[in-house]
C-alpha positions in Angstrom: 0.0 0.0 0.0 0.9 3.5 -0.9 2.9 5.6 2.3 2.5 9.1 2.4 5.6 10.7 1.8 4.7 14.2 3.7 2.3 14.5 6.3 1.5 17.4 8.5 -1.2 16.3 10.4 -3.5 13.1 10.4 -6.5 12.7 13.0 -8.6 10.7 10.4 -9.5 7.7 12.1 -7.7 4.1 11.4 -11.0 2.8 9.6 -11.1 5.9 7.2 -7.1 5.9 6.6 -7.4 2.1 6.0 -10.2 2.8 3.5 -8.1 5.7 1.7 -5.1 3.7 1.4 -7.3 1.1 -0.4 -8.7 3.4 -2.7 -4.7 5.4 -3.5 -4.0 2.0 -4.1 -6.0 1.4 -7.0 -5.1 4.9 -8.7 -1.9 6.1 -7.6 0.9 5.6 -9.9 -2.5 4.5 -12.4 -4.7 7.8 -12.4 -2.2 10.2 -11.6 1.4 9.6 -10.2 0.9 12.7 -7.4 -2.1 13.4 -5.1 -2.4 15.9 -2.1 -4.9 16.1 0.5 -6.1 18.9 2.7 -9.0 18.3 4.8 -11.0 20.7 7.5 -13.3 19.2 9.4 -15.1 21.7 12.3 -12.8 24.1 11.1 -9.8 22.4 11.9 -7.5 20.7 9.9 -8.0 17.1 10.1 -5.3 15.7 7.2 -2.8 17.5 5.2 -0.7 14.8 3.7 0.4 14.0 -0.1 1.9 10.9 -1.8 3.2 9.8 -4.6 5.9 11.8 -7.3 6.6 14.8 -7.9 8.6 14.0 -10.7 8.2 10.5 -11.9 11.2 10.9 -14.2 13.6 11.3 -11.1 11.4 9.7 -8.6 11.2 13.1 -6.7 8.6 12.6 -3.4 5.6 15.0 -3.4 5.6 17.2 -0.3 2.4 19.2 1.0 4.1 22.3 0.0 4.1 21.4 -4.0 2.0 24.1 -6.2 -0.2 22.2 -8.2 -2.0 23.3 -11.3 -5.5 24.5 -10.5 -6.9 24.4 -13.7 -10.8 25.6 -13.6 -11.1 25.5 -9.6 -9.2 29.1 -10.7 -12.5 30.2 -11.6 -13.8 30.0 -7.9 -11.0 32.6 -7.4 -12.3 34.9 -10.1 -15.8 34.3 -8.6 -15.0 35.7 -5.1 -13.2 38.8 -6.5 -16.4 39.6 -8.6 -18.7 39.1 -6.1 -16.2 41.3 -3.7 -17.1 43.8 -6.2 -20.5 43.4 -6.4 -20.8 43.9 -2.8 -19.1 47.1 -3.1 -21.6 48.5 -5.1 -19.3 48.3 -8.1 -21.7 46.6 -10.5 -24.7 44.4 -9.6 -25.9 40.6 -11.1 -27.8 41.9 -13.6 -25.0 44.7 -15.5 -24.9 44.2 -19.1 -20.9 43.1 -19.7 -21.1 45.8 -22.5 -21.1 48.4 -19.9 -18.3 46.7 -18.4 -16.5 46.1 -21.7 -17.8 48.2 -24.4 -16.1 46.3 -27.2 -18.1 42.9 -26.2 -20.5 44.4 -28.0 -19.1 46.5 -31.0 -19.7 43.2 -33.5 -23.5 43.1 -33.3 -25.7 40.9 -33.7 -23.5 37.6 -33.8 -24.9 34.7 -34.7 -25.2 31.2 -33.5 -22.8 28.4 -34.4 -21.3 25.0 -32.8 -18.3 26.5 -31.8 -15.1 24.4 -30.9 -14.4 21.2 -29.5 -11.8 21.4 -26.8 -10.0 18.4 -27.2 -9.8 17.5 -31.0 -10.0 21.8 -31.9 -12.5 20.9 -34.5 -14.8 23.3 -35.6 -18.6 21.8 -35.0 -21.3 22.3 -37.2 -24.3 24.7 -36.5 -27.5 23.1 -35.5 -30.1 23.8 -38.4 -32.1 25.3 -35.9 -29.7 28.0 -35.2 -28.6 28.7 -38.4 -30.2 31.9 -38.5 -30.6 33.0 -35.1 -28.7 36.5 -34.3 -27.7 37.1 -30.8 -27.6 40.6 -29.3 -24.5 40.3 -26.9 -25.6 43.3 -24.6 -28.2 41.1 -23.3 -24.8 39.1 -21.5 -25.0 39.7 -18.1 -22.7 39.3 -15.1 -25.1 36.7 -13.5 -25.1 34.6 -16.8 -21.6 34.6 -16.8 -21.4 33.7 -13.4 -23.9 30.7 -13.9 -22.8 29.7 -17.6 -26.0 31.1 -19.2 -24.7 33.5 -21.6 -25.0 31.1 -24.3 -21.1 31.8 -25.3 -19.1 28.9 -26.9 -17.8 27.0 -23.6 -14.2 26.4 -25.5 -12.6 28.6 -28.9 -8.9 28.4 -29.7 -8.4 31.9 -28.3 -4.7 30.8 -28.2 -4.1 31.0 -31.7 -5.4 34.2 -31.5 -3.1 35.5 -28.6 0.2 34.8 -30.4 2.8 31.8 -30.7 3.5 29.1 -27.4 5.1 30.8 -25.4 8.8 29.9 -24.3 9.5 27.5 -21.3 8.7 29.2 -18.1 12.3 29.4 -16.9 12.8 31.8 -20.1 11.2 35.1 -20.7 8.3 35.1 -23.1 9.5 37.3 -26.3 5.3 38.7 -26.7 4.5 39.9 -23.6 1.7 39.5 -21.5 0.0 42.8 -22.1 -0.3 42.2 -26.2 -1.2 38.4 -25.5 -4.5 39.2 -23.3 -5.0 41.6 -25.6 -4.9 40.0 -28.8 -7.2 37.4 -27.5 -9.6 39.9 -25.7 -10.3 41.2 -29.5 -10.7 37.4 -30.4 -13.2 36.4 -27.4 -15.6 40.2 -28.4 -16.0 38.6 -31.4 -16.8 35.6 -31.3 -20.2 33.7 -32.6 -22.4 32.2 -29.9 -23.8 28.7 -29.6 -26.7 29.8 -27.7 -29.0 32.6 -26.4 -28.5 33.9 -23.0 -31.5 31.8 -22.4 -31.2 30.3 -18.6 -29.3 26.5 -20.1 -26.1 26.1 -18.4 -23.6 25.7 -21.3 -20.1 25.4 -19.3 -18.0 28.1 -20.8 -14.3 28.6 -20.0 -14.6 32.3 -22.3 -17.4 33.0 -20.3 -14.9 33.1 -17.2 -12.3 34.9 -18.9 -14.7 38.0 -19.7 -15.6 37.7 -16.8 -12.1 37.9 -15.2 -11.1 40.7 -17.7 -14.7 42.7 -16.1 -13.4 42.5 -13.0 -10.4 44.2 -13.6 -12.1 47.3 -15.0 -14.5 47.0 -12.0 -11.3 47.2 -9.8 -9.3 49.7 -11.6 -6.6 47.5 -13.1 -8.3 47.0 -16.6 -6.2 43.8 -18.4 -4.7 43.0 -14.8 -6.4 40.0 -13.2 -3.2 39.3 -10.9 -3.7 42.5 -8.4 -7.4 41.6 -8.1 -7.4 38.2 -6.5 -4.2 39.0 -4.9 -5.8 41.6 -3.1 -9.3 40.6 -3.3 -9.1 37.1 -2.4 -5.4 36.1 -0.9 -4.6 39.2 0.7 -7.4 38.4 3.3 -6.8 35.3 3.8 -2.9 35.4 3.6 -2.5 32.8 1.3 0.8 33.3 0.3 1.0 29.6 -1.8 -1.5 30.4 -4.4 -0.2 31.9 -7.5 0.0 33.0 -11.2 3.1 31.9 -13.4 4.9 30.6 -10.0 8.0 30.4 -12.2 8.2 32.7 -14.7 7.6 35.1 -12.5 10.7 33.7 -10.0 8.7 33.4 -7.0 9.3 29.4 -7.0 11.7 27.0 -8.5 10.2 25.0 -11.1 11.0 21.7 -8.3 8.0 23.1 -6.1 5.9 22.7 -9.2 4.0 19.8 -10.2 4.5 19.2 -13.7 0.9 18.3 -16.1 1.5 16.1 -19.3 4.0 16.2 -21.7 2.2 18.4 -24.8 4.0 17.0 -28.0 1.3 19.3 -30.5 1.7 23.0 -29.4 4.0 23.7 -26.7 5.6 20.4 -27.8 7.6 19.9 -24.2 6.6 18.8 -20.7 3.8 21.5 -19.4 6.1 22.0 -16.3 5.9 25.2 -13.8 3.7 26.9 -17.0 -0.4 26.3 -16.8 -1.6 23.1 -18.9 -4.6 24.8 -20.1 -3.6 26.1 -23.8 -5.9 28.9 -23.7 -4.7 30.2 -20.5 -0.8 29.5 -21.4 -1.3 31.3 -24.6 -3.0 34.1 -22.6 0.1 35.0 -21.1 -0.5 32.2 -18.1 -3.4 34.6 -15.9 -7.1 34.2 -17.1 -10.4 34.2 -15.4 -10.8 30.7 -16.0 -7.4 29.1 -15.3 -3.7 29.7 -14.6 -3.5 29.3 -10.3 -1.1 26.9 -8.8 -2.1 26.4 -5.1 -1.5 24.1 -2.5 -4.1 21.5 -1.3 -4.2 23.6 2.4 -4.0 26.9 0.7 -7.6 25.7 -1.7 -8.6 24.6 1.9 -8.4 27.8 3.0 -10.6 29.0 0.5 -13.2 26.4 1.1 -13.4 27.4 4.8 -13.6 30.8 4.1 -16.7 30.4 1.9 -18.1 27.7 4.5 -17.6 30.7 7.3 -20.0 33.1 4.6 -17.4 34.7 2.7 -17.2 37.3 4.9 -13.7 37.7 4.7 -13.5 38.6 1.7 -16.2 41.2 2.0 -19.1 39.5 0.6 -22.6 40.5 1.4 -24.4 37.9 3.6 -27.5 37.1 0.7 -24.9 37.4 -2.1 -22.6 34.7 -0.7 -25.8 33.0 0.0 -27.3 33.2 -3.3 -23.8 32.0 -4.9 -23.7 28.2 -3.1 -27.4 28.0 -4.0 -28.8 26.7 -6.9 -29.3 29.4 -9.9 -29.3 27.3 -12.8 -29.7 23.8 -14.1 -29.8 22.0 -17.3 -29.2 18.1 -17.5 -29.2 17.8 -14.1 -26.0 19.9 -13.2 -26.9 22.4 -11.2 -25.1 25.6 -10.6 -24.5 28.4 -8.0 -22.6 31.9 -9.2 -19.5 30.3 -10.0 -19.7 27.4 -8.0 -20.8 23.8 -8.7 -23.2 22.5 -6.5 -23.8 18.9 -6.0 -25.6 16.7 -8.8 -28.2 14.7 -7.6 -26.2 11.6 -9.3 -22.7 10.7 -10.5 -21.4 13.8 -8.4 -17.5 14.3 -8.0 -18.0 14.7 -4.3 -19.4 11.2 -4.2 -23.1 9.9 -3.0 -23.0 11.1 0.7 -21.9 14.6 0.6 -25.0 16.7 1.4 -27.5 17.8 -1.0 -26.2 21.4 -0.1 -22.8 20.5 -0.6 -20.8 23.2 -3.0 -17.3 23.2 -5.2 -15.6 22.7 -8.4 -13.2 20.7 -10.1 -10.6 21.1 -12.3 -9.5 19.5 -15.7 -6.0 18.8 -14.4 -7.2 16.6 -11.5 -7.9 18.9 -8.8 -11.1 20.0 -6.7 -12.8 21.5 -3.7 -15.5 20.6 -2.3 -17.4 21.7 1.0 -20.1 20.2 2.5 -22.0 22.9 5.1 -24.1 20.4 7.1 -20.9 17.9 8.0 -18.6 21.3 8.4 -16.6 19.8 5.9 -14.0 20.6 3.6 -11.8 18.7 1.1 -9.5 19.8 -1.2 -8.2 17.4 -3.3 -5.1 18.0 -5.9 -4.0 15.3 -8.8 -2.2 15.7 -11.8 -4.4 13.1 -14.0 -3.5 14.2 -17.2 -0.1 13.1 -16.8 -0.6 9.6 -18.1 -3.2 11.2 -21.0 -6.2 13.9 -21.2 -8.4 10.8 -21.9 -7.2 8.1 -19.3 -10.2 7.1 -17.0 -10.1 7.3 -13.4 -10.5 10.3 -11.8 -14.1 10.7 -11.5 -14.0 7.0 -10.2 -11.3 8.1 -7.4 -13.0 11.3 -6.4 -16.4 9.8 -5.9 -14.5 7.2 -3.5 -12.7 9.3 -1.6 -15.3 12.3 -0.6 -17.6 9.2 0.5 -14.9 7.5 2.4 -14.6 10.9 3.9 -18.0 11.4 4.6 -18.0 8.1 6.3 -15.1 8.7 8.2 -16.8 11.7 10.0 -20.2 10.5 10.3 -18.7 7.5 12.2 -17.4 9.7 15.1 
């Protein structure tokens, strides 16, 4: 059975660390080859442990401390910054983007089409029902952003767009940061839909970088996402191991980094210390949608905060109520503003989280998830697409563990 290699605290029982042993057995070194745990129970913390390697190559240990790719669970950073805004007065739920960012709306009407798919980058075709539909993209607001009702494409190549892959992150990028955001910013304004901003959840990743690029404005740093959650979101909590471009920007060694996949089509290199996710690498490594690396106590942190009412970071009380509740549902995902909220089946948080229970994953392998009637939260963080984008697993290994959780504290 699989040892951890760094643990800072353990007070899960021996039935439940029997039980998660069994279940790293089966994936690690399968699913992923690194896994970190941080879990807060009653708001304390009741594990914090990681196993596996860092580097498989060189058989480096994984340590608690290792930054790990946060893929989308960087969008429940970009959520608490808006909403921090909101609550300030600075905009409300139902503001037009346009008025946020004029040139979202300068090609108008768009029409409908069936945008991109994100793995293969084929272009899909247009449902003949939509063929002629024109969309008014003023009616976009910041609540269907935040609930993935705006009816924009949920994937583009905005990369392409941006400029050329970037260099490795050890190496400074020859297009700077400034013309890559805003390269792709023109890109994203112009954009055809693939629905109305008609109430059906349509996951959208561009969604969540408008949105990110709103906030900014709203904050007085237009283009600059970094400032905002820094100050918005870390600076409150003093999270100091959550970050954009951890290496590039020489705040880490790339050795504290835990590398994705090896990409042999664009970057063609290991993703290592750099963001996996093309469109945020190509953005310059900060979007609204991806591009944190964290630590599994430091998305703990995060999770607590938000099970404590957000007030920390300034959130009004209905707000941050009305953000873990549902606001939108299609196919039987529900959705909060910004957050995922339990499925009524085949959740990532298993069967026995609570109906209530709120989070969000991430492509790369990673999650949060908290459930308010146990006083629970886990924060999970893999690097699953290491051994392949479409290897199986994960949803198989999540489900196990937050229900081997669950039990765990239920049997006290």
């Amino acid at each position: 059975m699989p040892q951890p290699n760094d643990t800072h605290i353990n007070s899960l029982s021996p039935e439940t660390n029997q039980a998660l042993q069994q279940v790293l057995d089966e994936h690690l070194g399968e699913t992923f080859p690194a896994v970190a745990l941080a879990v807060y129970h009653q708001s304390n913390v009741i594990c914090e442990s990681a196993w596996g390697y860092l580097d498989p190559s060189t058989e480096t240990p994984l340590t608690c401390d290792a930054l790990f790719d946060l893929a989308s669970v960087t969008k429940l950073f970009t959520t608490t910054a808006m909403l921090s805004l909101l609550s300030e007065g600075k905009a409300t739920l139902q503001t037009p983007l346009v008025e946020i960012v004029p040139e979202f709306g300068r090609v108008s009407p768009r029409g409908i089409d069936g945008g991109q798919d994100p793995h293969s980058k084929v272009h899909l075709p247009t449902p003949p029902e939509l063929a002629d539909v024109q969309v008014d993209p003023a009616k976009v607001t910041l609540f269907h952003l935040l609930t993935h009702t705006s009816g924009l494409p949920p994937w583009r190549d905005v990369f392409n767009a941006a400029g050329p892959a970037p260099t490795p992150a050890e190496k400074a990028d020859p297009v700077d940061r400034k013309t890559r955001w805003h390269r792709g910013l023109v890109a994203m304004c112009q954009y055809n839909f693939v629905g109305e901003p008609d109430g059906v959840v349509r996951y959208s990743d561009i969604g969540l970088m408008l949105l990110g690029e709103a906030a900014t404005r709203l904050h007085g740093t237009p283009g600059q996402l970094e400032p905002v959650i820094q100050q918005r979101v870390l600076d409150k909590l003093g999270l100091t191991d959550v970050m954009f471009n951890p290496v590039r920007s020489g705040r880490v060694e790339r050795i504290r980094t835990v590398p994705t996949e090896n990409d042999p089509s664009w970057r063609r290199r290991r993703a290592w210390g750099e963001v996996h996710d093309e469109n945020a690498c190509g953005l310059g490594g900060i979007a609204g949608h991806a591009g944190l690396f964290a630590t599994a106590s430091a998305v703990a942190e995060l999770g607590q905060a938000w099970l404590d009412g957000a007030e920390a970071f300034g959130i009004a009380p209905e707000l941050a109520k009305q953000a873990t509740q549902q606001q939108a549902i299609t196919d039987g995902n529900p959705r909060g503003l910004g957050f995922l909220l339990k499925s009524a089946e085949g959740s990532s948080s298993g069967d026995l989280f609570s109906d209530n229970s709120f989070g969000h994953t991430g492509f790369t392998g990673t999650s949060l998830w908290v459930d308010p009637k146990r006083q629970l939260v886990v924060a999970l963080m893999t690097n699953r697409v290491y051994p392949g984008r479409e290897k199986p697993g994960i949803l198989a290994f999540r489900r196990a563990l937050h229900d081997l959780l669950a039990r765990g504290i239920d049997s006290k």
